[in-house]
C-alpha positions as CSV (number, residue, x, y, z in Angstrom):
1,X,85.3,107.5,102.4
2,X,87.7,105.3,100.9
3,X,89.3,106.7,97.4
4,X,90.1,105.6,94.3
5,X,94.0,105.7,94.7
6,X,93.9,104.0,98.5
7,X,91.4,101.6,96.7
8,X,93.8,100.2,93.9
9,X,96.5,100.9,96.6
10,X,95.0,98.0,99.0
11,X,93.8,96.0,95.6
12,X,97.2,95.8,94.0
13,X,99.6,96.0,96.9
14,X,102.9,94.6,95.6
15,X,102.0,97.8,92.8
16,X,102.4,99.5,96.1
17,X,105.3,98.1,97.4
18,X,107.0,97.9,94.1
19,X,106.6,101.9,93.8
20,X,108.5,102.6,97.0
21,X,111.3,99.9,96.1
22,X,111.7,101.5,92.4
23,X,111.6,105.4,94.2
24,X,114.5,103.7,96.7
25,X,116.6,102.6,93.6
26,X,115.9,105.5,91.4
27,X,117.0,107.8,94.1
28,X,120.1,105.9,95.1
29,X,121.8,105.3,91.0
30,X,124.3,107.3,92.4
31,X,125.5,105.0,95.4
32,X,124.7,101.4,93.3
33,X,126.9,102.5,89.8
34,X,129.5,103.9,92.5
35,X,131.8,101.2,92.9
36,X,135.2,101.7,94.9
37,X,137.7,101.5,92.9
38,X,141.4,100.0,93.1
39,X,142.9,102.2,91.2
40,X,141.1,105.5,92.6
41,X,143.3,107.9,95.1
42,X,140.5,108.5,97.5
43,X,136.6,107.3,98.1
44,X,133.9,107.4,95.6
45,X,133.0,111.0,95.2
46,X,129.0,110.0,96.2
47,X,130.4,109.1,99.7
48,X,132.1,111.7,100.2
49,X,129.7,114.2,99.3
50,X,127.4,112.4,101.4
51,X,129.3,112.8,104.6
52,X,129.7,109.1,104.7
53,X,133.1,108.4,103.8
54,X,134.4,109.1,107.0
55,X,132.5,107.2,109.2
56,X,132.7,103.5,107.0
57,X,136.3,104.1,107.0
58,X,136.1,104.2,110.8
59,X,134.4,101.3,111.1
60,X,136.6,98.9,113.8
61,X,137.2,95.0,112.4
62,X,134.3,93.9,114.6
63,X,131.6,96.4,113.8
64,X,132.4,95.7,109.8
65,X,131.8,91.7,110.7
66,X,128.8,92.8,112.4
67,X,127.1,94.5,109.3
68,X,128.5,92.0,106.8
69,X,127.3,89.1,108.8
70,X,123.8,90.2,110.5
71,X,122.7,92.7,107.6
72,X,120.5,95.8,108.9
73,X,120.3,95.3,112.7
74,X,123.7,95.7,113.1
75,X,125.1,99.3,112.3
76,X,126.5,101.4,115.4
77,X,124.9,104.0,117.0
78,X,127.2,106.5,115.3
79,X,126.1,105.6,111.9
80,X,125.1,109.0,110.4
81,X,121.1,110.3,109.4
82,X,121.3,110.1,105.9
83,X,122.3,106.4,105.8
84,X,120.3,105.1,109.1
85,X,117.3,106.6,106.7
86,X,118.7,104.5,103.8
87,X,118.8,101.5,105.9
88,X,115.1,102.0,107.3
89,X,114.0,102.8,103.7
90,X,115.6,99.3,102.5
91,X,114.3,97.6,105.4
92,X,110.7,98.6,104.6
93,X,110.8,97.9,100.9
94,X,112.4,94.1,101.9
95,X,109.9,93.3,104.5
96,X,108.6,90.6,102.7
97,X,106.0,88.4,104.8
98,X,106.7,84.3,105.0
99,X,105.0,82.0,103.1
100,X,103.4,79.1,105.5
101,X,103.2,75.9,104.2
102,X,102.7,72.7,106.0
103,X,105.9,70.9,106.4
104,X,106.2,66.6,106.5
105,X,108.5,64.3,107.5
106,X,111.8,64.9,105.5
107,X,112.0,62.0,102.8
108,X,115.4,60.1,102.2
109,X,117.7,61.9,99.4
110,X,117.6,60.8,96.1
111,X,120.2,60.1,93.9
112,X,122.0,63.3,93.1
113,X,120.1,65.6,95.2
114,X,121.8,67.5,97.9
115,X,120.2,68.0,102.0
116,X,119.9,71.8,100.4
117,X,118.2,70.9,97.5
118,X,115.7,68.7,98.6
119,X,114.6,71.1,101.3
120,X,113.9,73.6,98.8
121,X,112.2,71.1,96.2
122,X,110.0,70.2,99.5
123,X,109.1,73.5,99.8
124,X,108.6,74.7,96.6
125,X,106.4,71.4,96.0
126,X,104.2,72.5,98.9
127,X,103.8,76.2,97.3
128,X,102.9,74.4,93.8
129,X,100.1,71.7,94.9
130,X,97.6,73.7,95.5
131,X,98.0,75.7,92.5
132,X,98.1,72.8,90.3
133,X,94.8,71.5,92.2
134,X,93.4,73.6,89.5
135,X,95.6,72.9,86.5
136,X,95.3,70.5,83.6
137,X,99.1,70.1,83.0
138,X,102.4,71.2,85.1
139,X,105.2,72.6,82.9
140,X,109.0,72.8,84.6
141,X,110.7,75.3,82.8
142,X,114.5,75.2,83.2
143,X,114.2,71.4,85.0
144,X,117.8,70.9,85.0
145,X,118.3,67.0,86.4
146,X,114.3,67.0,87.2
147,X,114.1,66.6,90.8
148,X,111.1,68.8,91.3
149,X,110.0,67.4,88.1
150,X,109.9,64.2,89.7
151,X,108.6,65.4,93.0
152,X,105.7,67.1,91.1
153,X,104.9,64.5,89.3
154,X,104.6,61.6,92.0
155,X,102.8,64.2,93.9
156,X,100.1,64.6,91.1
157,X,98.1,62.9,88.9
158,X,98.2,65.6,86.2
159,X,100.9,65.4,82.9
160,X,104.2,67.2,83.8
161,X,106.6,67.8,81.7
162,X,110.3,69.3,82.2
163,X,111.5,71.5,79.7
164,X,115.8,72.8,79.2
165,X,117.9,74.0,77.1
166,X,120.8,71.8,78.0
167,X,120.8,68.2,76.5
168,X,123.2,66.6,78.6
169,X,121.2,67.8,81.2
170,X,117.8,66.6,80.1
171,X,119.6,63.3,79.2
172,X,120.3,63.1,83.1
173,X,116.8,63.4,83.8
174,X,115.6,60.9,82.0
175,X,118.8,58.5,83.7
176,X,117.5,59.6,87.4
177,X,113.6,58.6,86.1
178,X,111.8,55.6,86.6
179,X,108.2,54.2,86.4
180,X,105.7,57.0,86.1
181,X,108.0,59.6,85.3
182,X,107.1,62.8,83.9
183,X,108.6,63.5,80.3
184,X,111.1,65.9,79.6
185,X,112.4,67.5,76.3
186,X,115.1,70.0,75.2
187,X,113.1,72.9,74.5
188,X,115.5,76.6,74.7
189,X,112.1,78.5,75.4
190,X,114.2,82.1,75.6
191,X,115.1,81.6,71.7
192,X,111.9,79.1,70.8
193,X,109.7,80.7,73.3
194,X,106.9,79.1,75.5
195,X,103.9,77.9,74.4
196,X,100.8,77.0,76.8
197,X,98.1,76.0,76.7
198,X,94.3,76.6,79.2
199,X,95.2,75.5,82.3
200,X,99.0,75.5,82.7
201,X,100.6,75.5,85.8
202,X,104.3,77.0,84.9
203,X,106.8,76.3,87.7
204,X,110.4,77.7,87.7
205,X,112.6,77.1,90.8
206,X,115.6,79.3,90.7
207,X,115.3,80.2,87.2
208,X,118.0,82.7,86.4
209,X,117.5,86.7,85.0
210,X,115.7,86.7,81.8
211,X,114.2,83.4,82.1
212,X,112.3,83.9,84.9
213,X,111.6,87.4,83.1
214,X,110.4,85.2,80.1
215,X,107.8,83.0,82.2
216,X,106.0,86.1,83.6
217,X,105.2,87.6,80.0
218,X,104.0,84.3,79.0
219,X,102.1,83.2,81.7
220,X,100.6,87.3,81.3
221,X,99.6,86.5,77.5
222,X,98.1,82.8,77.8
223,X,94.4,82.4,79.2
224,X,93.5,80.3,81.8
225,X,97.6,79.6,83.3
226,X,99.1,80.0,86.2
227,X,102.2,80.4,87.7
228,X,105.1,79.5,90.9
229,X,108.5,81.0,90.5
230,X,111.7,81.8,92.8
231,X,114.2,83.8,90.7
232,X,117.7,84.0,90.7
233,X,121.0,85.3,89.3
234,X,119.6,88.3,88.0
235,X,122.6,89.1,86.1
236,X,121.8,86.2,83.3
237,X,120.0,87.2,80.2
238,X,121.2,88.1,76.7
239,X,120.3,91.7,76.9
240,X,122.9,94.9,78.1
241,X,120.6,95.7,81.0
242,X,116.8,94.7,82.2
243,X,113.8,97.6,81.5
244,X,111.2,97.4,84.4
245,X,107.9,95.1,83.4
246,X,106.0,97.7,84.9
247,X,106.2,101.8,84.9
248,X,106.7,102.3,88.3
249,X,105.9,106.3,88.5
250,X,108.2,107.6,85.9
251,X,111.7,106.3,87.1
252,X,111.9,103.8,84.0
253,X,115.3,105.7,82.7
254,X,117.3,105.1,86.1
255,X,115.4,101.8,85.9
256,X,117.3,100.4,83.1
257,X,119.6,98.2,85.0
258,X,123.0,97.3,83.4
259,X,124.2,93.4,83.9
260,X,126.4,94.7,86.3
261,X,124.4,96.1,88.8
262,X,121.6,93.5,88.8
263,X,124.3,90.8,89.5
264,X,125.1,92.6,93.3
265,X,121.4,91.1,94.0
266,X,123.7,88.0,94.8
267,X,125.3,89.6,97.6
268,X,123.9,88.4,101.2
269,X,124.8,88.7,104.5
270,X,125.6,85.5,105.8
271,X,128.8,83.7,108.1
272,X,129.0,80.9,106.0
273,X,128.9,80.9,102.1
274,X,127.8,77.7,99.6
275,X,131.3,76.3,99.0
276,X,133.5,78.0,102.1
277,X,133.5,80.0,105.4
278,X,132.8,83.8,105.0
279,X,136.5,83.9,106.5
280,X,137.7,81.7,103.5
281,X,135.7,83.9,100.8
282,X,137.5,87.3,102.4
283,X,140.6,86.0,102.2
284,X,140.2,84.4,98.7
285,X,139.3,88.0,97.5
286,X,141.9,89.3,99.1
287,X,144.3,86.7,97.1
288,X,142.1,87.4,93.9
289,X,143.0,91.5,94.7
290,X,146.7,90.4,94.7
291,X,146.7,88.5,91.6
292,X,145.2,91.4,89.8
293,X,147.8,93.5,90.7
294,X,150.6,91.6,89.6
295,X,148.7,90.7,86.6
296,X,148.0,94.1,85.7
297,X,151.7,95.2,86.3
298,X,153.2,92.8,84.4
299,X,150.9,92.2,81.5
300,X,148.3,95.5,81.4
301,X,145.5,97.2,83.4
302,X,142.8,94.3,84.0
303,X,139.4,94.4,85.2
304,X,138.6,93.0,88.5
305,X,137.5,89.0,87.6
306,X,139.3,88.5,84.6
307,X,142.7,87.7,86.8
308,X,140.9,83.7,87.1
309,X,140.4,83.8,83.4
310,X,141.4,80.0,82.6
311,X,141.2,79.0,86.1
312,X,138.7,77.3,88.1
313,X,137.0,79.4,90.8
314,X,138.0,77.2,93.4
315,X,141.5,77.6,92.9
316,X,141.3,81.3,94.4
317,X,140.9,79.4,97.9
318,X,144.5,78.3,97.0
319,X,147.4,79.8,98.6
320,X,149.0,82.9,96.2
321,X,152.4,81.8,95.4
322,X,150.2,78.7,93.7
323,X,147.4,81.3,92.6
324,X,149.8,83.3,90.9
325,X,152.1,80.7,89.2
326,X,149.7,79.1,87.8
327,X,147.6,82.1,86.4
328,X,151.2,83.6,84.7
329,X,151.9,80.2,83.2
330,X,148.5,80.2,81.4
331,X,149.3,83.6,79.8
332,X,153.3,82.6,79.2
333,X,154.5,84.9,81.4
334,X,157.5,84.5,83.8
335,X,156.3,83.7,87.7
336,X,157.1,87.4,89.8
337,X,159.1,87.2,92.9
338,X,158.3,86.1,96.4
339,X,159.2,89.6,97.2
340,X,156.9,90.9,94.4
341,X,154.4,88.5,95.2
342,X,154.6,90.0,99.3
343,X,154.3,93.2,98.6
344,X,151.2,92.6,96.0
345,X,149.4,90.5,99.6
346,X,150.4,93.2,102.2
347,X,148.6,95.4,99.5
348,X,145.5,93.9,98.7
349,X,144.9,93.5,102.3
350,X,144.8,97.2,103.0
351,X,142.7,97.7,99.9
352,X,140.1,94.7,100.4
353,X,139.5,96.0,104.1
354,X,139.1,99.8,102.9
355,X,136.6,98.3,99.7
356,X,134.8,96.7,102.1
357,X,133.7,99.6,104.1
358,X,133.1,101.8,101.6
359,X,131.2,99.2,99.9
360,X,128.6,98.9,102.7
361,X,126.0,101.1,101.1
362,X,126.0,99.4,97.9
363,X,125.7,95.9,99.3
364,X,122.9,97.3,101.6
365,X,121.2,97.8,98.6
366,X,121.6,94.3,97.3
367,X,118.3,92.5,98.6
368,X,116.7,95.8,97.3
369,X,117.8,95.4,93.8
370,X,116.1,91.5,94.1
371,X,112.5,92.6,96.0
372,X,112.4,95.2,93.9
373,X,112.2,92.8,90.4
374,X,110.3,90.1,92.4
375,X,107.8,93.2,92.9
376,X,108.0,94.8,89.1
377,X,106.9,91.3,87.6
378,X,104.2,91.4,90.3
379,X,103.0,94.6,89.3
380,X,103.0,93.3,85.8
381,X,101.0,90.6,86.4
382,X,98.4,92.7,88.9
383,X,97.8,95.1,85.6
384,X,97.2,91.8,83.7
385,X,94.2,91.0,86.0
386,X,96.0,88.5,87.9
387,X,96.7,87.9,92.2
388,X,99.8,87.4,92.9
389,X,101.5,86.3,96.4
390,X,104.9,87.0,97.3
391,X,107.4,85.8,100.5
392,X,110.3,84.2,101.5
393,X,109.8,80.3,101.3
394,X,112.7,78.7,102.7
395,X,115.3,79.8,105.2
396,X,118.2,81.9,103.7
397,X,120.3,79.2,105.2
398,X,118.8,76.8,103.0
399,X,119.2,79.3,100.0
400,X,120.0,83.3,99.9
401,X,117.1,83.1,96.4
402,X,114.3,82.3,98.2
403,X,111.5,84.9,97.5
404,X,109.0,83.5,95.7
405,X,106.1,84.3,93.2
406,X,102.6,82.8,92.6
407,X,99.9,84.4,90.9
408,X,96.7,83.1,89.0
409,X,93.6,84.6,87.4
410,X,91.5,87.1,90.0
């Protein structure tokens, strides 16, 4: 006899799945708001009284490139109980399946679109057709320069429109449109909100934290609509923290994620980053580390990230003497030495390779953090009466945000 809980178990299984990942995070607070610090004498106290100090600080260069590079499948034999059970725990909860959608012959770039971005607006274009078989209209929220507007809309017969905040943005869209083009309008649905109608397909590729949050409740409270979404940059929404869609067996307090926290989801293991080499990333951070430092002696403590306050990003993949003259001058401050400026890089080495160790547990947690709000909107929409399918859609190589979300009427 099957019962009533292994019934509504195998009915709503991303409710399922979403219960283990929100136990996992609940249960590991501790670890995820225990950041190493700079300016702390020893290891966070959580590692330590774990027993797991110790060992990431032992970690050789080559087994630390190992994890950071390859993710879960690479952590020595030595690693110790409590965090192999951590890493099979995470493993489990991100053992998303694949969505499998048949792929054509790639079609010439248009203007403006990048190799990476077309393969994901192929992708997500394959996901969206047959949900919009059924739909009366297609609505793009957050359609930046409309290129899966575009693709949508030469793909279908039905009325799309693309809706964004940004007007300079929208205005682009309209440049990179021609002949039977969908429309698109500046619409800021997060202040406005998002009104739909019967039979509304609502697509979202990479729409960021609260939007994405946004389109599920919306989608949840109109009849007859459906919905396509991959998320992305948790960290962006208006609000302190995010509150779980869905109560997910009491643990909605620890739940409450702070800004913060929700933007480690970014984090993935990966040899080669969007913009550099991983090796080019370390050793900006390590130049970023050193900055900070001097900053904070000579003008004040400073959190890490505000040292490139007034600079661009890319400027960190500088070399320092350049780094730091130019981020004194902004604040009017004499340049430091080139012996001040030494000791600050023979410093921040020591203390990026010992923050990278230690930080290993956190940043296992990462893709956690992300499956586990791909699988509270789920849940939210399953108690709404709707399916939803979730799964990777694209390579990670293609794009680290790649889970995605469908879900329509049962």
């Amino acid at each position: 006899m099957v019962s009533a809980e292994s019934h509504v178990a195998s009915a709503r299984p991303n409710q399922s799945r979403g219960a283990r990942a929100a136990r996992l995070i609940a249960e590991s607070r501790d670890l995820l708001d225990g950041r190493p610090d700079s300016t702390r004498t020893g290891p966070p106290p959580v590692l330590v009284s774990r027993g797991w100090a110790s060992f990431l600080l032992s970690l050789d260069d080559d087994e630390l490139a190992a994890i950071e590079t390859h993710g879960h499948g690479r952590w020595p034999e030595r690693t110790p109980p409590g965090l192999r059970s951590l890493l099979e725990q995470a493993v489990d909860v991100c053992s998303l399946p694949t969505f499998s959608t048949p792929e054509g012959s790639p079609r010439p770039l248009r203007r403006g679109e990048t190799p990476r971005k077309r393969a994901q607006i192929d992708a997500f274009a394959r996901l969206v057709l047959p949900l919009a078989a059924h739909a009366s209209r297609v609505v793009d929220v957050g359609s930046g320069h409309g290129h899966l507007t575009r693709e949508i809309a030469l793909r279908t017969a039905l009325p799309v429109v693309g809706f964004d905040r940004d007007a300079t943005l929208v205005g682009r869209a309209h440049t990179l449109s021609s002949g039977a083009s969908p429309t698109f309008a500046v619409t800021d649905v997060l202040r406005d909100g998002l009104a739909l109608s019967t039979g509304d397909c609502v697509i979202g590729l990479h729409a960021c934290g609260e939007l994405g949050d946004m389109m599920v409740t919306s989608v949840a409270r109109s009849r007859g609509t459906m919905l396509a979404l991959v998320g992305c940059c948790l960290q962006k929404r208006r609000q302190l923290s995010r509150r779980p869609l869905f109560a997910h067996g009491g643990f909605d307090d620890r739940l409450d994620l702070p800004r913060g926290l929700l933007g480690l989801s970014n984090l993935a293991a990966s040899d080669q980053g969007v913009e550099a080499s991983r090796a080019e990333n370390l050793a900006a951070r390590e130049r970023r580390l050193a900055l900070n430092r001097l900053l904070s002696d000579g003008c004040g403590p400073l959190r890490f990230g505000a040292e490139l306050a007034g600079l661009n990003r890319r400027t960190a993949q500088r070399d320092l003497p350049l780094l730091v003259a130019r981020a004194f001058a902004l604040r009017g401050r004499p340049t430091p030495s080139h012996k001040a400026i030494d000791e600050a890089a023979l410093w921040a080495r020591g203390e990026h390779a010992r923050a990278r160790r230690l930080s290993l547990p956190r940043a296992m947690l990462a893709r956690v953090l992300e499956v586990y709000v791909l699988l509270d909107r789920a849940a939210y929409l399953e108690d709404k009466g709707f399916e939803v399918d979730l799964g990777a859609l694209f390579p990670a190589t293609v794009s680290a945000r790649n889970l995605a979300l469908v879900a329509r009427r049962d």
